[in-house]
C-alpha positions as CSV (number, residue, x, y, z in Angstrom):
1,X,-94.7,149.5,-6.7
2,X,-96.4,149.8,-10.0
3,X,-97.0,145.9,-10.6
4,X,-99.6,146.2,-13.0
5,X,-98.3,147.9,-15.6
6,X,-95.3,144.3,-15.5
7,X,-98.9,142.8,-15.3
8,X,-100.5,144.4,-18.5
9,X,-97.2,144.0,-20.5
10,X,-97.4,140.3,-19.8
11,X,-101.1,139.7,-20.7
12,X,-100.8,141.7,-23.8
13,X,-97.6,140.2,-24.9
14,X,-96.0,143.9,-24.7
15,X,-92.4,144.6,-24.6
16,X,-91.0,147.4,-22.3
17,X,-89.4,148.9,-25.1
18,X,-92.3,149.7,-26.8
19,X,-94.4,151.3,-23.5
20,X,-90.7,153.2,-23.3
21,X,-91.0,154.3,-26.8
22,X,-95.3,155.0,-25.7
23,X,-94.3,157.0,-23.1
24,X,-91.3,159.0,-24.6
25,X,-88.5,157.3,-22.2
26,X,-85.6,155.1,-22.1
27,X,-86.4,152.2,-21.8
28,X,-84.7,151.7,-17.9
29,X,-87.2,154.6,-17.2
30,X,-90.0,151.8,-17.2
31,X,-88.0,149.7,-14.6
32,X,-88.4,152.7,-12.2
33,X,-92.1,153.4,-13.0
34,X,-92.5,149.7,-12.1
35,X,-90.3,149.6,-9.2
36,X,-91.7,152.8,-7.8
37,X,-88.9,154.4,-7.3
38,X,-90.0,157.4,-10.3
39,X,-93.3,159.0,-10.4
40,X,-95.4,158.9,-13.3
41,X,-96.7,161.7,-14.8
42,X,-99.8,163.1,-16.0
43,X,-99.4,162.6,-19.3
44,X,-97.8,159.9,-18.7
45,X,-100.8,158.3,-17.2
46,X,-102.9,159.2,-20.3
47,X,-100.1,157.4,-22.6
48,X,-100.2,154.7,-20.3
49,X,-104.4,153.7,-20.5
50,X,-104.1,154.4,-24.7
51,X,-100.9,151.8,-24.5
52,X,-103.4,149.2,-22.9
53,X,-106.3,150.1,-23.9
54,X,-107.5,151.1,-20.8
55,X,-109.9,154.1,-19.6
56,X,-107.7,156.7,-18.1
57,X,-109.7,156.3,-14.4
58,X,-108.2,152.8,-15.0
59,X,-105.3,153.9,-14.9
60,X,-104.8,156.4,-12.7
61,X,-106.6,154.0,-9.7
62,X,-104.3,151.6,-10.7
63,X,-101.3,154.2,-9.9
64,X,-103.0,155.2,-6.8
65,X,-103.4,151.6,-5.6
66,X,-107.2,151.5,-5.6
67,X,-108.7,148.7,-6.3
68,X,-110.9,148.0,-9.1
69,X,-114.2,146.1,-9.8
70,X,-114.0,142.3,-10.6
71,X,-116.7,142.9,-13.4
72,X,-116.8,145.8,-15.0
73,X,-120.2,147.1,-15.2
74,X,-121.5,149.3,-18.4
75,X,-119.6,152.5,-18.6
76,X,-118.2,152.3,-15.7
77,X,-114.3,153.1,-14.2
78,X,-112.5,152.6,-11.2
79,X,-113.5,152.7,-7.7
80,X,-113.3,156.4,-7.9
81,X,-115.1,158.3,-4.9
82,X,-116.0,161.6,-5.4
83,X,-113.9,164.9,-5.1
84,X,-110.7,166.3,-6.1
85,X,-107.4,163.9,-6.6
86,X,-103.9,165.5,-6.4
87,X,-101.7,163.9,-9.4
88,X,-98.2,164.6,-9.0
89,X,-98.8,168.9,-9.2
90,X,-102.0,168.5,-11.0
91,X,-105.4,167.9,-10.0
92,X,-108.1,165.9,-11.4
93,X,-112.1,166.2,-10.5
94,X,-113.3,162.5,-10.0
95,X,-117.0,163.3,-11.3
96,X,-119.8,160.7,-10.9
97,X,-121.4,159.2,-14.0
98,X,-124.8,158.2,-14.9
99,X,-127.2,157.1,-17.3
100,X,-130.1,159.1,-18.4
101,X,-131.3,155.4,-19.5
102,X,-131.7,154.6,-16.0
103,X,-135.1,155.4,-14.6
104,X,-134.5,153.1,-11.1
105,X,-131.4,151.2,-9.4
106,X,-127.8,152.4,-9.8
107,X,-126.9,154.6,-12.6
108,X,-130.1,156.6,-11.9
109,X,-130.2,160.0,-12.4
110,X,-133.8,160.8,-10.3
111,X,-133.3,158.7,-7.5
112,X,-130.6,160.5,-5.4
113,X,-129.9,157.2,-3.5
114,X,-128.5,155.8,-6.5
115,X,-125.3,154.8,-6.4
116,X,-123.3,155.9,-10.1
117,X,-121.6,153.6,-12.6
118,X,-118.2,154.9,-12.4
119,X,-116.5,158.5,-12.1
120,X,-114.8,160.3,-14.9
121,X,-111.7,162.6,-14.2
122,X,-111.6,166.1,-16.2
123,X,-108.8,168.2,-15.5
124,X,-109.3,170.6,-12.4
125,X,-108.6,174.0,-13.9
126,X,-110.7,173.1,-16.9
127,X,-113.3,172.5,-14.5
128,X,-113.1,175.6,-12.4
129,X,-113.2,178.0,-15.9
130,X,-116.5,176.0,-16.4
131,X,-118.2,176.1,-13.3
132,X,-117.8,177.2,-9.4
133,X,-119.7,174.0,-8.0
134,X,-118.1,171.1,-6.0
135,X,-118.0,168.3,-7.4
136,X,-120.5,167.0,-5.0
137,X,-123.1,169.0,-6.9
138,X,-121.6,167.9,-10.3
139,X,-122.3,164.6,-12.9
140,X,-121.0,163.4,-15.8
141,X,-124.4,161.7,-17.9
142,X,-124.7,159.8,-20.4
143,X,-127.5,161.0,-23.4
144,X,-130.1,158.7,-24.5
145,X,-131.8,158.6,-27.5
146,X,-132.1,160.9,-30.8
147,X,-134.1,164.0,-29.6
148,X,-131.5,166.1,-29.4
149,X,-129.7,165.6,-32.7
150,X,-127.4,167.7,-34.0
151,X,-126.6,169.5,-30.8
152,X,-126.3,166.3,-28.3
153,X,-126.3,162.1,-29.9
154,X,-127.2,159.0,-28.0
155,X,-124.2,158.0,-26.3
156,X,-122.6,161.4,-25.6
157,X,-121.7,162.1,-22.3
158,X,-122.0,165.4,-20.9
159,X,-121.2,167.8,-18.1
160,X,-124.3,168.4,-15.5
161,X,-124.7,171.2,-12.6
162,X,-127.0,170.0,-10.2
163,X,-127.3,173.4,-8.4
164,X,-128.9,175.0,-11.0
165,X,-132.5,173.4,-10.6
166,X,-134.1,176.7,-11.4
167,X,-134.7,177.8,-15.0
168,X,-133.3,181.5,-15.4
169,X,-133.4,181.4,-19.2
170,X,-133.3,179.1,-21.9
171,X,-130.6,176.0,-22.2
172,X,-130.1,172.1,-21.7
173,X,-131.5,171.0,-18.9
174,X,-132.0,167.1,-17.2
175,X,-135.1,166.6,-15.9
176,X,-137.5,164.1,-14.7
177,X,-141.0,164.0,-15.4
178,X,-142.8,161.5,-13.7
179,X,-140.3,158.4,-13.6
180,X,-138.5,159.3,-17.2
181,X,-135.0,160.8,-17.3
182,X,-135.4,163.7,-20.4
183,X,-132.2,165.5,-21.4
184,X,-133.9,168.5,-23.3
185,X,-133.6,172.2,-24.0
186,X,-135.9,174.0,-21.7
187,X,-137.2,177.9,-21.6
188,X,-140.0,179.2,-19.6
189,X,-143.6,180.5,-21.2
190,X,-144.0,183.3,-18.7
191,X,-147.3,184.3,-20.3
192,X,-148.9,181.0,-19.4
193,X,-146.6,180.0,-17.0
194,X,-145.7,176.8,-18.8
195,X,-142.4,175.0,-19.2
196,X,-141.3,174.5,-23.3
197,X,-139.6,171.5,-23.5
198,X,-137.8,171.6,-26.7
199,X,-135.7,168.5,-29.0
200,X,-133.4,170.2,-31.0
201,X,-134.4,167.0,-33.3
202,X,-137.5,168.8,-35.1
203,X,-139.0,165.3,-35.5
204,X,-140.3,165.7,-32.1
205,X,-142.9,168.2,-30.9
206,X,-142.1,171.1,-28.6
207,X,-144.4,170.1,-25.1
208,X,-145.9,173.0,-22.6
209,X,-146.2,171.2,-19.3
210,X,-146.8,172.9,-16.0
211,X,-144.0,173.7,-13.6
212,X,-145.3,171.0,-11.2
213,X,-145.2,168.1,-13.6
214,X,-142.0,168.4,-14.1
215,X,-138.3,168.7,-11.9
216,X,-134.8,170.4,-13.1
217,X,-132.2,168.0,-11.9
218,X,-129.5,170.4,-13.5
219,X,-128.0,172.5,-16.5
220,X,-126.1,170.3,-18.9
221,X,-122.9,172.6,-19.0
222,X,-120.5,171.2,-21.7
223,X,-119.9,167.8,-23.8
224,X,-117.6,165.8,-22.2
225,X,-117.6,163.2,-24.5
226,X,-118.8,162.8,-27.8
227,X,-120.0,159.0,-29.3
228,X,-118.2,158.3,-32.6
């Protein structure tokens, strides 16, 4: 049973004509997606959560009968765990997210005790052509503040490997230094065996800090999201 999406129609004042119409289906079409009795698609799902104005994790734990949180918390989705979800014949990564805002308490990036905000589904082929790591070792997090204008903005959300904790040349790395959260391009000063850490903002200073002052949580990969 697909209850919810009766639900939603109700509370938004929605018709089932015009989800049909969202959707691409006849209209009886929605009385199956509702009764259960036809599966909803992929794509489907994504018309679904821009219909209501819901984040696609919404929706998609909503099909799955998860349940979700009673307050939605910043930037946060469904009760998502952690691994790969089987969609119909597709297959989604559920990816946890985090804040780079977040120096202590859930959200954290450093402390790896922290429970994340929500999980954010990419596509699981997409994924693989990206990177070989599990999920497991993999974070959607969110970028604070201006230092990396143009390349990354405050409030974009982008891909993180946390198995690559080593720097083998020059990229965007997060890292922690002391009990800060930095989200910075990083290359190694082999001469002086220093760390540059770079803002592709040029209002802030390149730093040279020493290898032990600092720790590589993992290589920022892709965008995910971008703010607009």
């Amino acid at each position: 049973m697909q209850d919810w999406i009766k639900k939603e129609l109700q509370e938004k004042g929605g018709r089932q004509k015009d989800l049909a119409d969202a959707l691409g289906l006849d209209p009886p079409r929605i009385g199956e997606i509702i009764a259960g009795t036809r599966q909803i698609k992929v794509k489907e799902a994504a018309r679904l959560a821009t219909f209501f104005s819901i984040p696609i994790e919404d929706a998609v734990a909503n099909i799955l009968g998860e349940d979700l949180p009673a307050q939605r918390r910043p930037a946060s989705a469904a009760t998502l765990t952690t691994g790969i979800i089987e969609f119909g014949k597709d297959e989604f990564a559920s990816l946890p997210r985090y804040d780079a805002a977040f120096s202590a308490g859930d959200g954290s990036l450093i402390d790896p005790n922290a429970e994340p905000i929500g999980h954010q589904l990419i596509e699981h082929q997409w994924l693989r052509a990206v990177t070989n790591a599990s999920p497991n070792h993999l974070a959607v997090v969110r970028v604070d503040g201006d230092s990396m204008e143009h390349t990354l903005s405050d409030g974009d959300w982008v891909l993180l490997d946390r198995t690559q904790q080593r720097i083998t040349r020059e990229g965007i790395y997060a890292l922690a230094v002391h009990d800060s959260c930095w989200i910075k391009r990083v290359s190694l000063n082999l001469r002086e065996k220093m760390v540059r850490v770079i803002s592709d903002n040029d209002r802030y200073p390149v730093q040279e800090l020493p290898e032990d002052e600092l720790t590589l949580i993992g290589r920022v990969l892709s965008v995910v999201w971008r703010k607009t």
